[in-house]
N, CA, C and O atoms as CSV, one atom per row, in Angstrom:
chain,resi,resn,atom,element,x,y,z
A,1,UNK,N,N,161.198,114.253,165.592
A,1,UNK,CA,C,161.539,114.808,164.308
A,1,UNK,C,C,163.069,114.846,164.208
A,1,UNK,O,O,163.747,114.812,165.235
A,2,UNK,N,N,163.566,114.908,163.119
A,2,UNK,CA,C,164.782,114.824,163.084
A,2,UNK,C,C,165.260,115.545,161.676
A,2,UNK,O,O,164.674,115.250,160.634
A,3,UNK,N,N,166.143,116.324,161.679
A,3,UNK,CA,C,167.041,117.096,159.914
A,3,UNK,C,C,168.523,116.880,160.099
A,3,UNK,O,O,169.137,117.212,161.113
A,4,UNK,N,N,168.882,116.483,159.376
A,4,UNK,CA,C,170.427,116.709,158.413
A,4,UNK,C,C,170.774,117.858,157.924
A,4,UNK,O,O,170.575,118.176,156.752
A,5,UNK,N,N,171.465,118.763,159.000
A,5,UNK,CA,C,172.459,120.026,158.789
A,5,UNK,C,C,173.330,120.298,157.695
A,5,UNK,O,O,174.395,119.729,157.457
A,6,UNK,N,N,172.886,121.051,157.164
A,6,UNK,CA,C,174.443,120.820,155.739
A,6,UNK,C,C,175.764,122.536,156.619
A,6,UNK,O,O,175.314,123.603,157.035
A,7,UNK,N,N,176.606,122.305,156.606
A,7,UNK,CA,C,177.450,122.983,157.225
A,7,UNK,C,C,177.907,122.920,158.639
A,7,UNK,O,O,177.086,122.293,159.308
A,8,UNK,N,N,179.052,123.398,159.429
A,8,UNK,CA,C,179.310,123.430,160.550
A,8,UNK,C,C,178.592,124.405,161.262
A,8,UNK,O,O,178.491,125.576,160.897
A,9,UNK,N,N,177.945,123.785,162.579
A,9,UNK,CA,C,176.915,123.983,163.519
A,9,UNK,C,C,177.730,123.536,164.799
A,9,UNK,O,O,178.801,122.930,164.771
A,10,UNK,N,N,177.174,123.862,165.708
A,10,UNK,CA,C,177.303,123.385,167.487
A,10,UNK,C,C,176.866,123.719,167.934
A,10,UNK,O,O,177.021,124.926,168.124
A,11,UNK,N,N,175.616,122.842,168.730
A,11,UNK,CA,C,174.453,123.864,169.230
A,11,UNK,C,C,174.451,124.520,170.150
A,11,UNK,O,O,173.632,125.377,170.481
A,12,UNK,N,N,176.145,123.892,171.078
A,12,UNK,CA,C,176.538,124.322,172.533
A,12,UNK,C,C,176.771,125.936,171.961
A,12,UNK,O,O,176.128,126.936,172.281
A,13,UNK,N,N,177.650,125.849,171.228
A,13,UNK,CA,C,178.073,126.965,170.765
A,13,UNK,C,C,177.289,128.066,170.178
A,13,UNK,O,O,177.723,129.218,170.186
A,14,UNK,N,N,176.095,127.734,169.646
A,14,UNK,CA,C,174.953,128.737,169.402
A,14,UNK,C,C,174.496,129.564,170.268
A,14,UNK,O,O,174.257,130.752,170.487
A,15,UNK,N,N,174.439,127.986,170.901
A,15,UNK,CA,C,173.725,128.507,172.738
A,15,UNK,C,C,174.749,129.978,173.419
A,15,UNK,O,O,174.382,131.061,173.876
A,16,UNK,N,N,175.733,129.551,173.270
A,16,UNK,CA,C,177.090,131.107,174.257
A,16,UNK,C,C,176.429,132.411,173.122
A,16,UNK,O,O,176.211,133.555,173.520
A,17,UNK,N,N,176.192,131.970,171.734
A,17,UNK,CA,C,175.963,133.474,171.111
A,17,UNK,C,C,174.983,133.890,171.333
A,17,UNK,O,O,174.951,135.091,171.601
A,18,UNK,N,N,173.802,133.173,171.332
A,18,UNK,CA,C,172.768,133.901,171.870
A,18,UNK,C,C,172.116,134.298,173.625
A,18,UNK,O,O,171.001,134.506,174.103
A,19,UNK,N,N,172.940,134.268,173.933
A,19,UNK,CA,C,173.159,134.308,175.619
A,19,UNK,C,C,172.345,133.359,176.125
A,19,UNK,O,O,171.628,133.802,177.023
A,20,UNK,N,N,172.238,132.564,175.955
A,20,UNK,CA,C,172.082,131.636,177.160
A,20,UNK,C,C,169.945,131.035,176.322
A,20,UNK,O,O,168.960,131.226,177.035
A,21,UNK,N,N,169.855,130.650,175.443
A,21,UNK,CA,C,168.536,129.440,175.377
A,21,UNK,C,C,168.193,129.018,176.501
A,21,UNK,O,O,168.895,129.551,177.360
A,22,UNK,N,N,167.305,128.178,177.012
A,22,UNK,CA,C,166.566,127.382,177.751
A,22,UNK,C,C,167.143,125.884,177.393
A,22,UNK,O,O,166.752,125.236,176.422
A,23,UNK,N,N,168.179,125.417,178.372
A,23,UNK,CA,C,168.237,123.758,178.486
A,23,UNK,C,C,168.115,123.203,179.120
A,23,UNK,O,O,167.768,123.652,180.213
A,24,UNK,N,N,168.280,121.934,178.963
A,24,UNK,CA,C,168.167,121.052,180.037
A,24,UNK,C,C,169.768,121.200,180.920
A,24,UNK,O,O,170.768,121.178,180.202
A,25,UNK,N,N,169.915,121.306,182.031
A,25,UNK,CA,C,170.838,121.388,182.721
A,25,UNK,C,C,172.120,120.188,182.796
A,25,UNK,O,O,173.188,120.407,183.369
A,26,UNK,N,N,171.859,119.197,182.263
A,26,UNK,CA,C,172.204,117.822,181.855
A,26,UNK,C,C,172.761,117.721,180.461
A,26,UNK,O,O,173.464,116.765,180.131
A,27,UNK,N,N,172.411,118.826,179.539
A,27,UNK,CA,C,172.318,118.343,178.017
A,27,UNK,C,C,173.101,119.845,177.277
A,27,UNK,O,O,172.371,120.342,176.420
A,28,UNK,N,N,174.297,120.519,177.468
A,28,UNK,CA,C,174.561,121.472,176.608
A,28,UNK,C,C,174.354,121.574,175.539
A,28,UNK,O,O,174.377,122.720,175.092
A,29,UNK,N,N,174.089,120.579,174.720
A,29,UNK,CA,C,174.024,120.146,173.247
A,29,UNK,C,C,171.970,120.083,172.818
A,29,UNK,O,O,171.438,119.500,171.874
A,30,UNK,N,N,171.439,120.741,173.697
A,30,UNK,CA,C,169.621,120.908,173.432
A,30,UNK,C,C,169.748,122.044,173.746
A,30,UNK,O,O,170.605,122.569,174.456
A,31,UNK,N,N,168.814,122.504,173.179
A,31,UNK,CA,C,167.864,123.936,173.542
A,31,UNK,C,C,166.549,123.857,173.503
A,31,UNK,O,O,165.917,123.168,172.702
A,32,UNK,N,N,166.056,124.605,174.423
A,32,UNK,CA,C,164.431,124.661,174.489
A,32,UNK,C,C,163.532,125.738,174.392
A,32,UNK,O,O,163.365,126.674,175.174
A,33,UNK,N,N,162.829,125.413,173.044
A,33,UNK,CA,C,161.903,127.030,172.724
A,33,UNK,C,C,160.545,127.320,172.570
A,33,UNK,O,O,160.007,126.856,171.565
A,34,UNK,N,N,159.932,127.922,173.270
A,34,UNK,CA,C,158.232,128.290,173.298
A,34,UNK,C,C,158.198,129.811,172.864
A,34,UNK,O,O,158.606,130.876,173.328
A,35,UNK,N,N,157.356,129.289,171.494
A,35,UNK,CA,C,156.829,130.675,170.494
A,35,UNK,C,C,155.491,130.354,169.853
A,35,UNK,O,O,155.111,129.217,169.574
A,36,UNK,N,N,154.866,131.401,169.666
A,36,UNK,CA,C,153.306,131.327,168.816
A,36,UNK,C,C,153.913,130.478,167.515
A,36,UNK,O,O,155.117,130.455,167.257
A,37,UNK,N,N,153.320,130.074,167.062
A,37,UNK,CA,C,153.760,129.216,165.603
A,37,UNK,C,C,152.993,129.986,164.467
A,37,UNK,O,O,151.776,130.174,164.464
A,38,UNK,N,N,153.702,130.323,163.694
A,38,UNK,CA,C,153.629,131.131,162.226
A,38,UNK,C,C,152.116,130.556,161.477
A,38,UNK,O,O,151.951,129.445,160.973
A,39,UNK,N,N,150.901,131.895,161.601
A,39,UNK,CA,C,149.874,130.927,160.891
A,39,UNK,C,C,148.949,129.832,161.524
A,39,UNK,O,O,148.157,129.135,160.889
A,40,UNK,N,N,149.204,129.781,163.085
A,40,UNK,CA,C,148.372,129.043,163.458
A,40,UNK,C,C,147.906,129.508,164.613
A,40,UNK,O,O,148.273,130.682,164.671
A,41,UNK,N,N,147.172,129.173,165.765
A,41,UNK,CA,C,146.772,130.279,166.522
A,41,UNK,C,C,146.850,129.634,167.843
A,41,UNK,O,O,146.023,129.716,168.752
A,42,UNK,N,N,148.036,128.936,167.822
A,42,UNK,CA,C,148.418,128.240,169.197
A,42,UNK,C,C,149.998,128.203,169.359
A,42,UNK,O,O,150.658,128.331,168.329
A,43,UNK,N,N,150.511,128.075,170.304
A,43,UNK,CA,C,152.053,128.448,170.927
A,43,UNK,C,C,152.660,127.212,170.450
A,43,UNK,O,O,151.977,126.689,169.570
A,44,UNK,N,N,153.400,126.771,170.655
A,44,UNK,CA,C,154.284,125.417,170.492
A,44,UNK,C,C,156.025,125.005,171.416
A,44,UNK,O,O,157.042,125.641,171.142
A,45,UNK,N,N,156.006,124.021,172.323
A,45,UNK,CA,C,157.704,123.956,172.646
A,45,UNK,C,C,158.367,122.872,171.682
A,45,UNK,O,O,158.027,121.733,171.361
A,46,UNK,N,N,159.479,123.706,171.341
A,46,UNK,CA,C,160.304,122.548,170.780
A,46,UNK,C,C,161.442,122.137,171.176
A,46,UNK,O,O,162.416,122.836,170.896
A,47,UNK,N,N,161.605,121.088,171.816
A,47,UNK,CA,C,163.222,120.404,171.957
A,47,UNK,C,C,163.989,120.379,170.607
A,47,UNK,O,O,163.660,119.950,169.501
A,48,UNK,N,N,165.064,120.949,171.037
A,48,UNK,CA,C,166.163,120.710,169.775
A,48,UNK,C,C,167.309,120.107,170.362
A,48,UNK,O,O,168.008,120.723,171.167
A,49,UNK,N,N,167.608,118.623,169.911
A,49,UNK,CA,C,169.100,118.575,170.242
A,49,UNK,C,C,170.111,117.790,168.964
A,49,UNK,O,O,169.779,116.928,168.150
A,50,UNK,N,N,171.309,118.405,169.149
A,50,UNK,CA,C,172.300,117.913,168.605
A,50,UNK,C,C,173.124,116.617,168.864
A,50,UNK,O,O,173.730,116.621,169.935
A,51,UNK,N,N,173.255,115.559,168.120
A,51,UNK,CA,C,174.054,114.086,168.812
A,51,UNK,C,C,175.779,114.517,167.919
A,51,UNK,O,O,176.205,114.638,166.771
A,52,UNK,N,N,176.333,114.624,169.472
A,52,UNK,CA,C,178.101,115.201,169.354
A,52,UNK,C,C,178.193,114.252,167.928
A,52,UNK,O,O,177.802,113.132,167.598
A,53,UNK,N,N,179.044,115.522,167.199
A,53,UNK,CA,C,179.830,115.268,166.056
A,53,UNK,C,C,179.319,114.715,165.290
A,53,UNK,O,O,179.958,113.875,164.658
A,54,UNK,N,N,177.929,114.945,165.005
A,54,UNK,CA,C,177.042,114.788,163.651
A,54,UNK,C,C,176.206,116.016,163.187
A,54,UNK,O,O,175.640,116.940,163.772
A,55,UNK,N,N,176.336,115.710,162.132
A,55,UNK,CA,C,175.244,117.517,161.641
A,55,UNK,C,C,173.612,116.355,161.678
A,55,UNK,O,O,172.946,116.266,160.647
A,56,UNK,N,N,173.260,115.718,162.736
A,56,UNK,CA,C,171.868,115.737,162.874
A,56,UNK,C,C,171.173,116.552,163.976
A,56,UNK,O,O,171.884,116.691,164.970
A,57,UNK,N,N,170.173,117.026,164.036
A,57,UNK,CA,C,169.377,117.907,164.741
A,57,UNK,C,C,168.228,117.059,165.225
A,57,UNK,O,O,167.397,116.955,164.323
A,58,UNK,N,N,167.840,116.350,166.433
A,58,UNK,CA,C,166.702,115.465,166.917
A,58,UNK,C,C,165.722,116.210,167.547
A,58,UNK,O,O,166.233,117.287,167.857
A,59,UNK,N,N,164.701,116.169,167.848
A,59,UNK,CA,C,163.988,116.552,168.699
A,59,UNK,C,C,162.158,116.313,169.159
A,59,UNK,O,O,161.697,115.187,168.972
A,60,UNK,N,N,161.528,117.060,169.553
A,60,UNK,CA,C,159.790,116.908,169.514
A,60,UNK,C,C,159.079,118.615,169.790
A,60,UNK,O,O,159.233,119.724,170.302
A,61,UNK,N,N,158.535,118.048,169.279
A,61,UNK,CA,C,157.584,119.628,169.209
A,61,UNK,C,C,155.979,118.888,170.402
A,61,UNK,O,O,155.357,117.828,170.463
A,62,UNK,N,N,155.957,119.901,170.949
A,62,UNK,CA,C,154.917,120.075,171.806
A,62,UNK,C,C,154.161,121.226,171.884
A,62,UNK,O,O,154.669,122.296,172.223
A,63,UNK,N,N,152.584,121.064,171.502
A,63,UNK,CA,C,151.855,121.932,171.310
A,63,UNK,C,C,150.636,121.291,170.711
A,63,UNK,O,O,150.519,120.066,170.716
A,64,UNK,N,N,149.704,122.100,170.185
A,64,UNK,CA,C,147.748,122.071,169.498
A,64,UNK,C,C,148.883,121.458,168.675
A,64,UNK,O,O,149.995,121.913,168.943
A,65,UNK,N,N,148.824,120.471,167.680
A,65,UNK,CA,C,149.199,120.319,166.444
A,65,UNK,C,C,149.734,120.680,165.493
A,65,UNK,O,O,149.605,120.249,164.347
A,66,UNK,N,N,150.640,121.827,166.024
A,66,UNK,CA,C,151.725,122.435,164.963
A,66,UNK,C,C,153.090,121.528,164.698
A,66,UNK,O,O,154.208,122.021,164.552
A,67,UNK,N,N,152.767,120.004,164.659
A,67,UNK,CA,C,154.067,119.711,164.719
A,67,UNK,C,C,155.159,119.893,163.682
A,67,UNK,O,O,156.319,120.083,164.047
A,68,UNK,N,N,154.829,119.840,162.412
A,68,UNK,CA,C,155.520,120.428,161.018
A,68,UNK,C,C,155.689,121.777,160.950
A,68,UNK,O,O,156.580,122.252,160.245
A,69,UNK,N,N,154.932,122.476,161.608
A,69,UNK,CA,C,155.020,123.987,160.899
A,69,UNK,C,C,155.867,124.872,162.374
A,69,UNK,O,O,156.556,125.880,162.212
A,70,UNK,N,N,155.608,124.213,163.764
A,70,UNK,CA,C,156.699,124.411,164.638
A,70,UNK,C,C,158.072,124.087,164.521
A,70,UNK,O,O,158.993,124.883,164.708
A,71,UNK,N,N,158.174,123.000,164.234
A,71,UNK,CA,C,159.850,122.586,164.018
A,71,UNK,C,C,160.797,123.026,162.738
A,71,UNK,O,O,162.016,122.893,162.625
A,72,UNK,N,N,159.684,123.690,161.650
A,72,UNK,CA,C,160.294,124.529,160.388
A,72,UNK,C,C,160.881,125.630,161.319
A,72,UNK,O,O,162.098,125.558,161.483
A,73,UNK,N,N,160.173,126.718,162.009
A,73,UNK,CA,C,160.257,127.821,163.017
A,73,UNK,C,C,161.353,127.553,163.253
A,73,UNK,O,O,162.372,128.081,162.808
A,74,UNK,N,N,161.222,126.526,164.130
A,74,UNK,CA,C,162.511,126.937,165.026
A,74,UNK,C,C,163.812,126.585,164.428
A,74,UNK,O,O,164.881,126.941,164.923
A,75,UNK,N,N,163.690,125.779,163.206
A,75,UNK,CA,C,164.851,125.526,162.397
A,75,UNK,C,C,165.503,126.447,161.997
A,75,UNK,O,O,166.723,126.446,161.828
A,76,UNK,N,N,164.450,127.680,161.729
A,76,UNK,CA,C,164.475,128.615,161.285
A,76,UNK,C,C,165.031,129.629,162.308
A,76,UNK,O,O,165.725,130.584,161.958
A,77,UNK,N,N,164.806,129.461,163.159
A,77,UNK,CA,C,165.156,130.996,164.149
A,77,UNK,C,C,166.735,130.175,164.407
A,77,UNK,O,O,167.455,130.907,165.087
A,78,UNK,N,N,167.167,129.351,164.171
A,78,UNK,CA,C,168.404,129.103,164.377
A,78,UNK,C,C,169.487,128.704,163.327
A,78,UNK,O,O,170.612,128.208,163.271
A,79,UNK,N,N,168.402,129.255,162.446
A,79,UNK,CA,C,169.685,129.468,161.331
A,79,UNK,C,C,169.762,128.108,160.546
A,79,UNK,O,O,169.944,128.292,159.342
A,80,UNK,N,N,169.694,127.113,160.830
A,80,UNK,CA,C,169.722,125.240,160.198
A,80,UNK,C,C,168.609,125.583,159.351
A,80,UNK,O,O,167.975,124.640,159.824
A,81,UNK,N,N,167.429,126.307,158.152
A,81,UNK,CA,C,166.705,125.929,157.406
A,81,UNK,C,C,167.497,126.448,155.925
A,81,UNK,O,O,166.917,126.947,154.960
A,82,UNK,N,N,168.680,126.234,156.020
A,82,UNK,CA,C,169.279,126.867,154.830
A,82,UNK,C,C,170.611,126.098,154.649
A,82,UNK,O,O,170.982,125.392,155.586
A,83,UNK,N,N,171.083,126.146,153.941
A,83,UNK,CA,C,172.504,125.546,153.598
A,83,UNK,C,C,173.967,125.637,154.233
A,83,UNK,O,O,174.847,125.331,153.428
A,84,UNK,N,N,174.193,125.817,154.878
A,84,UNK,CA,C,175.180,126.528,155.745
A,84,UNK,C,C,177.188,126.468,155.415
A,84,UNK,O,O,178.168,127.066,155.860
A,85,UNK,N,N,176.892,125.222,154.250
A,85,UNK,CA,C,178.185,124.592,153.474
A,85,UNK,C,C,178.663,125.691,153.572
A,85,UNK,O,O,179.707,125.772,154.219
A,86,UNK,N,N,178.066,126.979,152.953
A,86,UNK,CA,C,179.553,127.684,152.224
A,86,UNK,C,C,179.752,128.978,153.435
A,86,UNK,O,O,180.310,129.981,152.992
A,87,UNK,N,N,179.365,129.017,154.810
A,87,UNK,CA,C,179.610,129.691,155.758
A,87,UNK,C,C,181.004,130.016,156.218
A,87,UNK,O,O,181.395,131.125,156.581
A,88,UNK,N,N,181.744,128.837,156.150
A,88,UNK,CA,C,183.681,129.381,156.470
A,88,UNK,C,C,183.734,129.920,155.633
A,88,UNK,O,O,184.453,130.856,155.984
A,89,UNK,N,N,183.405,130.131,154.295
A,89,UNK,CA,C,184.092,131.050,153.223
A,89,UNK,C,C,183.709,132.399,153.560
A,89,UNK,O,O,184.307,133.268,152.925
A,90,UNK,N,N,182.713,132.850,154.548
A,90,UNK,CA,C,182.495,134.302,154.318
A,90,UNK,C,C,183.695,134.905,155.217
A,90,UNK,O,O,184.157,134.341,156.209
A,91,UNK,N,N,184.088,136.060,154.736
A,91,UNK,CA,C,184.788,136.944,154.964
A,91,UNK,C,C,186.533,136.269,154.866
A,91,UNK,O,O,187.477,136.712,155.521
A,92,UNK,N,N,186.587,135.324,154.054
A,92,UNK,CA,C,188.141,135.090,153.569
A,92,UNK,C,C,188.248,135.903,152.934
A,92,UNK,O,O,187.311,136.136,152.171
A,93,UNK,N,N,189.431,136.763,152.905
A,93,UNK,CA,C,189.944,137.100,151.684
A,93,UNK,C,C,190.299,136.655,150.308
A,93,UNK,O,O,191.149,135.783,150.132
A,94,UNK,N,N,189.679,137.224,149.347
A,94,UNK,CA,C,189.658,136.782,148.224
A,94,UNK,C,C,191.553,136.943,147.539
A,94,UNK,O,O,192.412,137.564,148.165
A,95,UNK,N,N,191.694,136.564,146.818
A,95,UNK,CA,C,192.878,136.604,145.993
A,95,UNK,C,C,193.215,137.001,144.254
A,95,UNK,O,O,194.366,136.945,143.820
């Protein structure tokens, strides 16, 4: 599976805020996540990785057949299911 990020992301960098994801020891730029999947009644892992200096997000979902409704999730628990363009603007001071 694969999405097009709109805003600045780094997944290395996600990774330090949320203390430390599950990666591959090889790959700072993946994270690896096992959660029940929203609505269905089986768990799911999903690889997420980032290819340096592109807002694409690659990966595979593993699990019963949640493969669409797992990889929304985890898009989701990391913040990429939304627009992220206008994120440097928060907390500038206005004029």
């Amino acid at each position: 599976m694969q999405t097009r990020i709109a805003g600045p992301y780094d997944m290395a960098r996600q990774n330090e805020y949320f203390g430390g994801w599950v990666r591959p020891a090889d790959d700072p730029r993946s994270i690896v996540m096992a959660f029940p999947v929203e609505g269905w009644t089986h768990s799911a892992a999903v690889v997420l990785r980032q290819h340096a200096g592109t807002a694409t997000v690659s990966g595979e979902v593993y699990g019963s057949g949640a493969g669409e409704a797992a990889w929304r999730q985890a898009l989701a628990a990391l913040s990429l299911d939304e627009d992220g363009s206008g994120f440097p603007r928060v907390g500038r001071p206005t004029r």
